[in-house]
FIDRENVEX-339666 format. One line per 10 residues: number of its first residue (from 1); for each residue x, z, y of N, C-alpha, C, CB. Coordinates in nm, 2 decimals. Glycine has a CB too. Layout:
<nodes>
NUM = X/Z/Y/X/Z/Y/X/Z/Y/X/Z/Y | ...
</nodes>
This chain:
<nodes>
1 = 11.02/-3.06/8.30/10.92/-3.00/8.21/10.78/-3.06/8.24/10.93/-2.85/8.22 | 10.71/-3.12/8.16/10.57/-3.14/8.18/10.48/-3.06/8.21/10.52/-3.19/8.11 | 10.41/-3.11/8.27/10.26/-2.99/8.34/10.12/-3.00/8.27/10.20/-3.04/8.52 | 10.23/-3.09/8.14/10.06/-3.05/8.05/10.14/-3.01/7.87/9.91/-3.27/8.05 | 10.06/-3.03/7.80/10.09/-2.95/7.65/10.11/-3.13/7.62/9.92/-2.82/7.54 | 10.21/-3.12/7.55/10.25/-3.21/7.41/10.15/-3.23/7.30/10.37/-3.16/7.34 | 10.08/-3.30/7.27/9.96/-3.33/7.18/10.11/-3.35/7.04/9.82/-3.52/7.24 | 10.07/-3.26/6.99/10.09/-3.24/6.84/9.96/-3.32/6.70/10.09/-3.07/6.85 | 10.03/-3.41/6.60/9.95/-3.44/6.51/9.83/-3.33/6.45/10.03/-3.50/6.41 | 9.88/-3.22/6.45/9.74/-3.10/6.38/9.66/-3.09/6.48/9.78/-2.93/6.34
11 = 9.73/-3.10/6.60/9.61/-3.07/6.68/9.55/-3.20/6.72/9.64/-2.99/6.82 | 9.57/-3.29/6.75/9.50/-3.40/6.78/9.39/-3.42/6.64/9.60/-3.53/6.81 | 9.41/-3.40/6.49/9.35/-3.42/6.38/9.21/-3.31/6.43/9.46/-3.37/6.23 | 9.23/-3.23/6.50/9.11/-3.11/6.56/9.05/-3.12/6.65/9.15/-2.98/6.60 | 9.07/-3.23/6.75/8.98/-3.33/6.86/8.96/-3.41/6.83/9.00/-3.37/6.96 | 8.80/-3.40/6.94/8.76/-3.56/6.91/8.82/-3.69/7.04/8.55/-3.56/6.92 | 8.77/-3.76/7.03/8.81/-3.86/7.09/8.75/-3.89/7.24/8.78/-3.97/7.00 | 8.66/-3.79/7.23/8.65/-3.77/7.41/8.76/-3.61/7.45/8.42/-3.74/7.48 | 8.80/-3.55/7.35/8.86/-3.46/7.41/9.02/-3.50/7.40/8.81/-3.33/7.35 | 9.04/-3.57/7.33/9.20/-3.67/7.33/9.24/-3.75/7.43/9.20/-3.77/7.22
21 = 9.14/-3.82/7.49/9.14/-3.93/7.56/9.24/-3.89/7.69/9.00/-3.97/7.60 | 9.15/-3.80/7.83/9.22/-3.73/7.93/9.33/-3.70/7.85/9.15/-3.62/7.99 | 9.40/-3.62/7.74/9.52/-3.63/7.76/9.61/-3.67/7.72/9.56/-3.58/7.76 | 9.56/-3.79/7.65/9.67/-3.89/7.64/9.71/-3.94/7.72/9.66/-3.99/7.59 | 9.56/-4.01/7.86/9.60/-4.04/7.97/9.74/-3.97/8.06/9.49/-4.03/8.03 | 9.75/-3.85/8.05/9.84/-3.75/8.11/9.96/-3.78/8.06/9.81/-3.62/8.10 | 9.98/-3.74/7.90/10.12/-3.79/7.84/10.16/-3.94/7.87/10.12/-3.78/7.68 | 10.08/-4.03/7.81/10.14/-4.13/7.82/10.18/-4.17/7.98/10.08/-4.21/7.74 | 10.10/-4.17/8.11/10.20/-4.10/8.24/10.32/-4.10/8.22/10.18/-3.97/8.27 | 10.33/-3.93/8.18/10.50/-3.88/8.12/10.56/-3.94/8.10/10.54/-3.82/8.01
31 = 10.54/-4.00/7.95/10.63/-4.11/7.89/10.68/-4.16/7.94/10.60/-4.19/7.83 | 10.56/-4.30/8.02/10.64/-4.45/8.09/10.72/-4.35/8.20/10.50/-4.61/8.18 | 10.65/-4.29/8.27/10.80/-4.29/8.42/10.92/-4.22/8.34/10.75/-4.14/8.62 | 10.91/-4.14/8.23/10.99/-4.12/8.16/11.15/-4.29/8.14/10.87/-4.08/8.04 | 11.05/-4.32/8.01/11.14/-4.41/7.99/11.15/-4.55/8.12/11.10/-4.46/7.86 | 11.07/-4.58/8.24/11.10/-4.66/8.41/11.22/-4.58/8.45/10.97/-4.65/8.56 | 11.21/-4.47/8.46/11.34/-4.40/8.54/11.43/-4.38/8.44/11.31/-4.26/8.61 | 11.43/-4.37/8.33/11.59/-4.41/8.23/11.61/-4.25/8.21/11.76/-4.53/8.33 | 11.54/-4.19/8.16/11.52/-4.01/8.16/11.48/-3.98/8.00/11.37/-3.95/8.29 | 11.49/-4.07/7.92/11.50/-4.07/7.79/11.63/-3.99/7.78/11.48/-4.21/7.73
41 = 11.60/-3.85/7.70/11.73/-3.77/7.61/11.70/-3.76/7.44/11.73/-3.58/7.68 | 11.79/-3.74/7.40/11.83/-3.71/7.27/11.70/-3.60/7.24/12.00/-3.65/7.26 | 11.62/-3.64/7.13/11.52/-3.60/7.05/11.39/-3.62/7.10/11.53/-3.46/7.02 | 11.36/-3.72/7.23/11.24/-3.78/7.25/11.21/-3.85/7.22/11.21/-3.81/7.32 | 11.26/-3.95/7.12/11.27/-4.07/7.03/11.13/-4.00/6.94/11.44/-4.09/6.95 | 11.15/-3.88/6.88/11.07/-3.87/6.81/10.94/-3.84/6.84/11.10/-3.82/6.75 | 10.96/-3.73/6.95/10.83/-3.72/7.05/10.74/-3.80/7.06/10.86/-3.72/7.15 | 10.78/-3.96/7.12/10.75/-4.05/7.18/10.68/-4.11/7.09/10.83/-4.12/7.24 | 10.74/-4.12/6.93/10.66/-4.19/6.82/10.53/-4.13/6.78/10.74/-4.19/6.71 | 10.56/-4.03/6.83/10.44/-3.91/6.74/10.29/-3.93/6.85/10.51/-3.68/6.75
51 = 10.34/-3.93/6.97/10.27/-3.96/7.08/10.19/-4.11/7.04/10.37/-3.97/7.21 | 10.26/-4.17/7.02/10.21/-4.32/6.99/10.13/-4.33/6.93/10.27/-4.41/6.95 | 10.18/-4.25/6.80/10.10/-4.30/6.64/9.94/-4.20/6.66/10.23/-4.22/6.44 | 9.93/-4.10/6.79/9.82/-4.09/6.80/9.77/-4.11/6.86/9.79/-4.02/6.79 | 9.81/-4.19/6.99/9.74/-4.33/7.12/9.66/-4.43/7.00/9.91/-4.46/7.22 | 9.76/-4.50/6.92/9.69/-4.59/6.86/9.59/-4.57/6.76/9.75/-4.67/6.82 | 9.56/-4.42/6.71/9.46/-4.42/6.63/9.35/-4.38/6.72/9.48/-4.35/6.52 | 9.34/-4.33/6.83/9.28/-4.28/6.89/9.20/-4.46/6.98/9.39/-4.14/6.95 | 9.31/-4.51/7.02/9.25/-4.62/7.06/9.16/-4.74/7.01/9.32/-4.65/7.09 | 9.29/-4.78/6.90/9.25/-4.91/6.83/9.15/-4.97/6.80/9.27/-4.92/6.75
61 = 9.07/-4.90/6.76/8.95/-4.97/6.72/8.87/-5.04/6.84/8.86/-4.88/6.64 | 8.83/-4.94/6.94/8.78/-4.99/7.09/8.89/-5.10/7.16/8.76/-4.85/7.19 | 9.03/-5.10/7.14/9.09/-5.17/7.22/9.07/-5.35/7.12/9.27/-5.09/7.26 | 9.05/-5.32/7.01/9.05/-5.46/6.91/8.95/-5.51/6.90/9.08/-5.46/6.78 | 8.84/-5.40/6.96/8.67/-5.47/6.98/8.60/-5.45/6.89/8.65/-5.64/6.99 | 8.67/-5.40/6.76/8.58/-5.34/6.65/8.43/-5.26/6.68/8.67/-5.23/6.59 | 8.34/-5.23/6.63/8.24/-5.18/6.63/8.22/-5.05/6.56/8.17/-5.27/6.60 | 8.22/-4.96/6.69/8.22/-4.79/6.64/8.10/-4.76/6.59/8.24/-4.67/6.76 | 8.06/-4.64/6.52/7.96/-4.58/6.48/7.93/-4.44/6.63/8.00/-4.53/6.31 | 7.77/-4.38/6.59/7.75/-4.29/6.68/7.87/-4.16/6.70/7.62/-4.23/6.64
71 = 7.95/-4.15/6.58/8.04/-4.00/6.55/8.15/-4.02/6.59/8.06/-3.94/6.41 | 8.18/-4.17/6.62/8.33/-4.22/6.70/8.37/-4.15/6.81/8.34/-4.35/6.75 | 8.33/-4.09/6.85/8.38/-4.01/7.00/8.33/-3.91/7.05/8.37/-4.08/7.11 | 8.23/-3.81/6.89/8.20/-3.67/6.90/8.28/-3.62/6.78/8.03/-3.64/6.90 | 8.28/-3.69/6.66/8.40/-3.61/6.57/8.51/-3.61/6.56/8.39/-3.61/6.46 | 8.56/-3.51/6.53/8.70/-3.50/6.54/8.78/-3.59/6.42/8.74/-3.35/6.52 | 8.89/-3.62/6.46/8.97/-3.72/6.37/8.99/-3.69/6.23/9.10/-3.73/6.43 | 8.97/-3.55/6.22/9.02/-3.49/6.10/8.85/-3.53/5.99/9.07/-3.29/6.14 | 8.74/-3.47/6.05/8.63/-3.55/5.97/8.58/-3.68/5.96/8.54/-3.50/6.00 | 8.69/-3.76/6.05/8.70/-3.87/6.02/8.78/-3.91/5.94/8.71/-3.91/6.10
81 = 8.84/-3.81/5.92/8.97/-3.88/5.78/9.09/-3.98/5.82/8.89/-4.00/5.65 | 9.13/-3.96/6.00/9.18/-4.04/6.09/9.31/-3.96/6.06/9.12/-4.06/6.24 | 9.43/-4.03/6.10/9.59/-3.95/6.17/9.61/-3.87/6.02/9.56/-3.79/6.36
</nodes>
């Protein structure tokens, strides 16, 4: 069982991107020793995608070098029209 909460799409759409960050760092943790130790079960498949699809919105732009605005990492995704 994890020692932290599962980031769900509604709720990540309701943080911003400094309050997302720490816990992605934490899940995605989970994840990899997850899938290194071969501890993948039946219905984390989807988990894992959902997890992703809000790593990379959450990330992308800073990891591709794009150029943020001042509200990139005080508003939340949702008034960003992100996820």
């Amino acid at each position: 069982m994890p020692h932290f909460q599962r980031l769900t799409i509604e709720e990540a759409r309701n943080l911003t991107r400094d309050e997302l960050l720490p816990r992605i760092e934490e899940e995605q943790k989970y994840w990899y020793s997850r899938i290194h130790n071969c501890e993948m079960k039946a219905g984390d498949d989807a988990a894992f995608r959902t997890f992703n699809e809000i790593m990379h919105t959450v990330i992308d732009a800073v990891a591709d070098g794009r150029p943020t605005d001042q509200g990139y990492y005080t508003q939340t995704l949702a008034e960003r029209g992100e996820l």
